[in-house]
C-alpha positions as CSV (number, residue, x, y, z in Angstrom):
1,X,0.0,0.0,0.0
2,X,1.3,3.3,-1.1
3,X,2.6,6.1,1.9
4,X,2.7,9.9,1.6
5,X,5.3,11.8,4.1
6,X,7.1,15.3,4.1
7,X,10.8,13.7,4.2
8,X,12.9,10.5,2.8
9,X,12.8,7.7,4.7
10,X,16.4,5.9,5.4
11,X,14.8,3.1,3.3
12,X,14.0,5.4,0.5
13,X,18.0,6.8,0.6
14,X,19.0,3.5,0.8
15,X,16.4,2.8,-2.5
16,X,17.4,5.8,-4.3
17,X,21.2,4.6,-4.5
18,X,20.7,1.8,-5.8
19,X,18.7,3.0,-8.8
20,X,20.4,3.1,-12.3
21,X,17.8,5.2,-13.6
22,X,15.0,7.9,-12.9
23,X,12.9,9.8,-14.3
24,X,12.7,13.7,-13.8
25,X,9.3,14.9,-14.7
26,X,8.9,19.3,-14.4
27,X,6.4,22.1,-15.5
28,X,5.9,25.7,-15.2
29,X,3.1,26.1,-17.2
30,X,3.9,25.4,-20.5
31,X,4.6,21.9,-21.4
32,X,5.3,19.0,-18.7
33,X,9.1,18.0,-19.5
34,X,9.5,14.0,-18.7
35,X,12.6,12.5,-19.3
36,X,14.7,9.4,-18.2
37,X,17.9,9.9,-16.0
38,X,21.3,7.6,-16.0
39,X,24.9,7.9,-14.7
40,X,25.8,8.4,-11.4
41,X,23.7,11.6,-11.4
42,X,22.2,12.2,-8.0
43,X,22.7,12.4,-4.3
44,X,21.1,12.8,-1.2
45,X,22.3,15.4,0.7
46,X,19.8,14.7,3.4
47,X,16.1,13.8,3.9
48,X,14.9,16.9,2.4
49,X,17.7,17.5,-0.3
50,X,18.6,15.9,-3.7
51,X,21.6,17.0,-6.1
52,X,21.1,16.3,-9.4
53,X,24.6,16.3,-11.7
54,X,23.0,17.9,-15.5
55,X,24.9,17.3,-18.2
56,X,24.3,19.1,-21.6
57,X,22.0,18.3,-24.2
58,X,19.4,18.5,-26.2
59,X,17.4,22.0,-24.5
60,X,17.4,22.6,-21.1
61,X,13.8,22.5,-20.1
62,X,15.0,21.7,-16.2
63,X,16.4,24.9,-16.0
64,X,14.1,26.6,-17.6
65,X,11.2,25.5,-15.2
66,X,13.2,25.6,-12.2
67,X,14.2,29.5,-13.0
68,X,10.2,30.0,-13.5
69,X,9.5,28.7,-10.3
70,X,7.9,25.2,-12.0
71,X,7.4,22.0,-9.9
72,X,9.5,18.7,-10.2
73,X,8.4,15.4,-9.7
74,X,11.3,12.7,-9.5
75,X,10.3,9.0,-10.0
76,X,12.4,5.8,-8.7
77,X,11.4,2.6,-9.6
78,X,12.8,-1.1,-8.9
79,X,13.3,-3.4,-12.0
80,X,15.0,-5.8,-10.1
81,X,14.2,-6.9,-6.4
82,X,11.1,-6.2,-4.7
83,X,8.8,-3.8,-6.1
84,X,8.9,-0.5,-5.3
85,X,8.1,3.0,-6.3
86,X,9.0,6.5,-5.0
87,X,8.0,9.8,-5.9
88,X,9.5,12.4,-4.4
89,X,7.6,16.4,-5.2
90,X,10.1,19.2,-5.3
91,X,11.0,22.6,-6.4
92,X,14.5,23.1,-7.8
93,X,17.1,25.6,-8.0
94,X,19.9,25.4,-10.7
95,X,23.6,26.1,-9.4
96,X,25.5,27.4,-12.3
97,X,29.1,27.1,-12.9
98,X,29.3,30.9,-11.3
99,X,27.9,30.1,-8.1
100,X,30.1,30.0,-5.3
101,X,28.8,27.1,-4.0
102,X,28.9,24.9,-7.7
103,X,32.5,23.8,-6.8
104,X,31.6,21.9,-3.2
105,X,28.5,20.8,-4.9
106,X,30.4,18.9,-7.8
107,X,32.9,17.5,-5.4
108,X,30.2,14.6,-4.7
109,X,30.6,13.8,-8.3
110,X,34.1,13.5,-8.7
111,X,33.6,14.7,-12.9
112,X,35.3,17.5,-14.8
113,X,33.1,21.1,-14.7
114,X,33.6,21.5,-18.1
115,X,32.0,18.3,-19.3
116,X,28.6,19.2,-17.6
117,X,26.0,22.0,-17.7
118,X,25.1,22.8,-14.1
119,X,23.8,21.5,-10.9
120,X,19.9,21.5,-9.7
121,X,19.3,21.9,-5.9
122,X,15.7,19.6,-5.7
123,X,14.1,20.8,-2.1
124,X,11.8,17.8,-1.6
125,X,8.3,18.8,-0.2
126,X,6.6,15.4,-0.1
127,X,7.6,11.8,-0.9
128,X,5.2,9.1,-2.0
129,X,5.7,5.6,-2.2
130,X,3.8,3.1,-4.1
131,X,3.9,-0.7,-4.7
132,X,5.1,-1.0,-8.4
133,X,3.9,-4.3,-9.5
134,X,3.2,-3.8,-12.8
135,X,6.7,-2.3,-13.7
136,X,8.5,-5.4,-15.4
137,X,11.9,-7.2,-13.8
138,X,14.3,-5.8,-16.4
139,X,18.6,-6.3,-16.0
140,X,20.9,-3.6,-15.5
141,X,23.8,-4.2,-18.9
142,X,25.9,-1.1,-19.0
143,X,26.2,2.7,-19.7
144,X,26.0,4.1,-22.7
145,X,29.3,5.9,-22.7
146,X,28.1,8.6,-25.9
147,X,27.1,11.5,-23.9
148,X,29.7,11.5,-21.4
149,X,32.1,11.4,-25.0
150,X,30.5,13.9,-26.8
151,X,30.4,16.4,-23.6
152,X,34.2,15.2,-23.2
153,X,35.1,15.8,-26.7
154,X,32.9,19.4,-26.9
155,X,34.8,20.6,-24.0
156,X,38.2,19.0,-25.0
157,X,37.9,21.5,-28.5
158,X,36.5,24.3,-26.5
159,X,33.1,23.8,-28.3
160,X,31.0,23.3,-25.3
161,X,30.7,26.5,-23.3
162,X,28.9,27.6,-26.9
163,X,26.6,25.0,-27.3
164,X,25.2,25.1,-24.2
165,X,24.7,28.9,-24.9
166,X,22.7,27.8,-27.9
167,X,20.8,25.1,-25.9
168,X,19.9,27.1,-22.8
169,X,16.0,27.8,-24.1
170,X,14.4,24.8,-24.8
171,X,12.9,24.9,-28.4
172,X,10.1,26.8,-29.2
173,X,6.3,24.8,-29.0
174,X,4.4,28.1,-29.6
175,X,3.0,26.0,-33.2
176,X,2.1,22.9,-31.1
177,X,-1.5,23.5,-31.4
178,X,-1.3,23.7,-35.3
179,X,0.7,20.6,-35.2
180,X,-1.7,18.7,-33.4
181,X,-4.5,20.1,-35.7
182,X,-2.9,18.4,-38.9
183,X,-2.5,15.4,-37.1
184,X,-6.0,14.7,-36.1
């Protein structure tokens, strides 16, 4: 049976670490961003307080909602093991290479600055824990290397810092409505 509470639970932590993947869902009023997480891109700080690791890409919807104040939704899910779910509800706050603090924050990475876009602060408000039955057993292979490369190489020929520029607004949906009038 599924649990709502205000902070992590040691057996959530202890969950979260575990994981190989997440998903980080956000909004802030336009269109809900949902995408899937890998690497060893978060941390718990403590019961309240996640660090996410962001490394560049295609937009940068994350930041975007997180600057506008949006709401974060951060899923954790067993494929192997007991099933399990948890949802943890949070606002964000992006730490940019400029901030004094980006430098202790990427020490609990142990990665190059250059070869990532920023950090995101999640403050978690409520955490919710269901039973995930229905979520398949699935086996952990590897990790795709190619974005870890290509952020590597960009930053390597001095291409990166540029990129990212170009990629800070997520693209432009303002014709999504006559797209999904054609397509009906």
């Amino acid at each position: 049976m599924g649990k709502q509470y205000k902070t992590l639970q040691q057996k959530d932590i202890d969950f979260i670490k575990k994981q190989k993947l997440f998903y980080l869902a956000s909004s802030s009023g336009q269109e809900v961003n949902l995408s899937p997480k890998g690497y060893d891109s978060i941390r718990v700080l403590d019961k309240q307080t996640l660090l996410y690791l962001d490394f560049p890409g295609s937009g940068n919807r994350t930041y975007r909602d997180a600057m506008a104040g949006g709401e974060f939704t951060l899923v954790f899910n067993a494929f192997e093991g007991n099933a399990n779910i948890v949802r943890l509800f949070c606002k964000a706050e992006p730490i940019e290479k400029s901030d004094e603090r980006f430098e202790g924050y990427l020490s609990h990475f142990g990665v190059n600055k250059k070869h990532i876009r920023q950090l995101f602060i999640f403050d978690i408000y409520a955490v919710e824990t269901s039973c995930g039955m229905a979520v398949p057993y699935m086996k952990y292979e590897k990790e795709r290397k190619s974005l870890k490369n290509w952020a590597k190489n960009m930053a390597e020929d001095g291409r990166l810092p540029e990129y990212i520029k170009e990629h800070e607004t997520p693209p432009s949906l303002e014709n999504l409505d006559v797209i999904k009038d054609t397509l009906l």
